[in-house]
Structures are given as structure tokens and as C-alpha cells.
N, C-alpha and C positions, 0 to 999 in steps of 0.2 A: 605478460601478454597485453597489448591494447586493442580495446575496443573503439572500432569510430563508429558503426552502426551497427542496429539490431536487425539480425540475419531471418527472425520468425515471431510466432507465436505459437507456446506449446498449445494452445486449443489446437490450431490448423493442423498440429502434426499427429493429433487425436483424432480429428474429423479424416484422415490423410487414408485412405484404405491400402493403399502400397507399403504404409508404415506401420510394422507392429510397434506401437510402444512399451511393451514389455521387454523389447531387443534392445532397449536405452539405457545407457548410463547416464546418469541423470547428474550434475555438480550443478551445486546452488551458490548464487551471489544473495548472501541474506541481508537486505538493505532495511534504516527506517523508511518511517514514511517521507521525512524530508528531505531525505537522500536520493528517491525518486526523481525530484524536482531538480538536480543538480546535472550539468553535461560536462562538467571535467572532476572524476573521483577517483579516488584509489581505493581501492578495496582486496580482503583476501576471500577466495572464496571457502565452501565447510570442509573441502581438501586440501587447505593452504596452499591452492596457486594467487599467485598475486596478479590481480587485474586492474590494471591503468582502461578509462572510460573516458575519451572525450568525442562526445557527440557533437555533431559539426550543427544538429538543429533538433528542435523536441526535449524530449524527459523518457524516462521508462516507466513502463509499466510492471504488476507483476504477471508474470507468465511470461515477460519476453525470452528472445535465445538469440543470445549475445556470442554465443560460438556453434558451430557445428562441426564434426569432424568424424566421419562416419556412422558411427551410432555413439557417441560420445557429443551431450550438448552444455552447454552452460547455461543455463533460468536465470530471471529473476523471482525471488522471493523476495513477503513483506516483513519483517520480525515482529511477534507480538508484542506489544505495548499500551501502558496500560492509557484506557481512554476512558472519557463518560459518557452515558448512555443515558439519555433522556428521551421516557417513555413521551410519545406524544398520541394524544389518541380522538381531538380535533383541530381545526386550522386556529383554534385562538390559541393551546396551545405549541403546537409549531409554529406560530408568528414569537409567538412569548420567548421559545427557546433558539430560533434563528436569531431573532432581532438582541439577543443578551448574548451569543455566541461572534455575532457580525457585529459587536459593539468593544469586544474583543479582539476583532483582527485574525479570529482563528480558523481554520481551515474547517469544514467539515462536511460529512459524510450523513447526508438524507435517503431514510428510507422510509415505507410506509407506516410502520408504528412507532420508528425511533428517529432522534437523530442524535448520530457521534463527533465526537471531538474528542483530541487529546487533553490527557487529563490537566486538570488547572484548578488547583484548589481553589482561589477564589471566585471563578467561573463558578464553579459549583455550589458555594456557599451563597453565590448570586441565583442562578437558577432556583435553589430549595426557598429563598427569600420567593420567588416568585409561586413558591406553588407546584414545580415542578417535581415528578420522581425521578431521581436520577441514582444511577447504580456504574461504580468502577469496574470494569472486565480488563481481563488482560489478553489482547487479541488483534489481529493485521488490520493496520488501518492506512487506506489506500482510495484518497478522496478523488 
């Protein structure tokens, strides 16, 4: 099957009141995170259909619906992986742990008491040099 565009997003077909989604069969394309960022991929999905992806503009996200066919959709999903987690709990330091993670090149993911990144042992041996908590999780990360 090829994909050239994304047909939804499962939130809209939750918010959808003509749509039960409990009537859905639901197939997942379980992607990394940097897979996201890609517009021509091959993948199978967790029913082994094989899906060819080339997006003519953009990336995905997860939650998109990449096929639709009655009540049968195809998602994207993110696979967990493992990432670091550095507690931050003022702006010095979340300047400390952006500015050590953006000195890196690495992608990451800001929220109000943490920020994540993929894991990178010496990212991390850098951070704790600074002072920072930082704890490994194994979990979707979708910056």
C-alpha cells in the first residue's frame, strides 16, 4: 500500500460525534521518533501490511490516519525509546540543560518541569557534570 498523504487525525475522529470509535479497527504504523521526520519510508505495519510513505510535503505526526476504509484506519504510533529526563525546576536550570543539549545537535522535547532528549551517554555524563538530575525512561518521544 502507498501512502502520499494523511487522510486524518485520530483526535478529530474522537471529537467526531457521528463516529463511535469503539466501531474501529484500529492498525498501527509504529514509528521512531526520527522516522517521523522522514517523507519517503517503508514500513510494516503491527499486522504485517507493508506500507510504502511518500509524502509529497511535511512529516508525521503521531495520531495521524494514513488510510481510512470504512471503519478500518491505519495511525501513526511513536515506539518507546529510551530517553533522558532532566528534571528542571528553574530557568537557570533549563537554560543549563537546553544550552548542553543544543550544544549537542539533539532534538528535544520541553515541558514544564522537565526536558527530554534521546538518550546519549555522554550528553548525560555532561549534564550530571553540571549539576543536573537526570533519570533514563523508556518511553514515546515525539518533539
Amino acid at each position: 500500500m502507498m501512502i502520499r498523504q494523511v487522510v486524518g487525525k485520530l483526535a478529530d475522529l474522537k471529537l467526531d460525534h457521528h463516529c463511535d470509535s469503539t466501531d474501529l479497527t484500529i492498525e498501527r504504523l509504529v514509528l521512531s521518533w526520527d522516522e517521523l521526520h522522514k517523507r519517503i519510508l517503508r514500513k510494516t505495519t503491527d499486522v504485517g501490511r507493508d506500507i510504502g510513505i511518500q509524502l509529497e510535503t511535511g512529516h508525521l505526526h503521531p495520531g495521524d490516519i494514513l488510510h481510512r476504509e470504512g471503519n478500518h484506519i491505519i495511525i501513526v504510533e511513536v515506539k518507546a525509546e529510551a530517553v533522558l529526563v532532566v528534571a528542571v525546576s528553574t530557568m537557570r536550570t533549563m537554560g543549563l540543560a537546553a544550552h548542553a543539549i543544543g550544544n549537542m545537535h539533539a532534538p528535544i522535547e520541553i515541558t514544564t518541569q522537565t526536558v527530554i532528549t534521546p538518550y546519549n551517554s555522554v550528553l548525560e555524563d555532561q549534564l550530571q557534570k553540571l549539576g543536573l538530575a537526570t533519570q533514563v525512561e523508556n518511553r514515546p518521544f515525539a518533539p
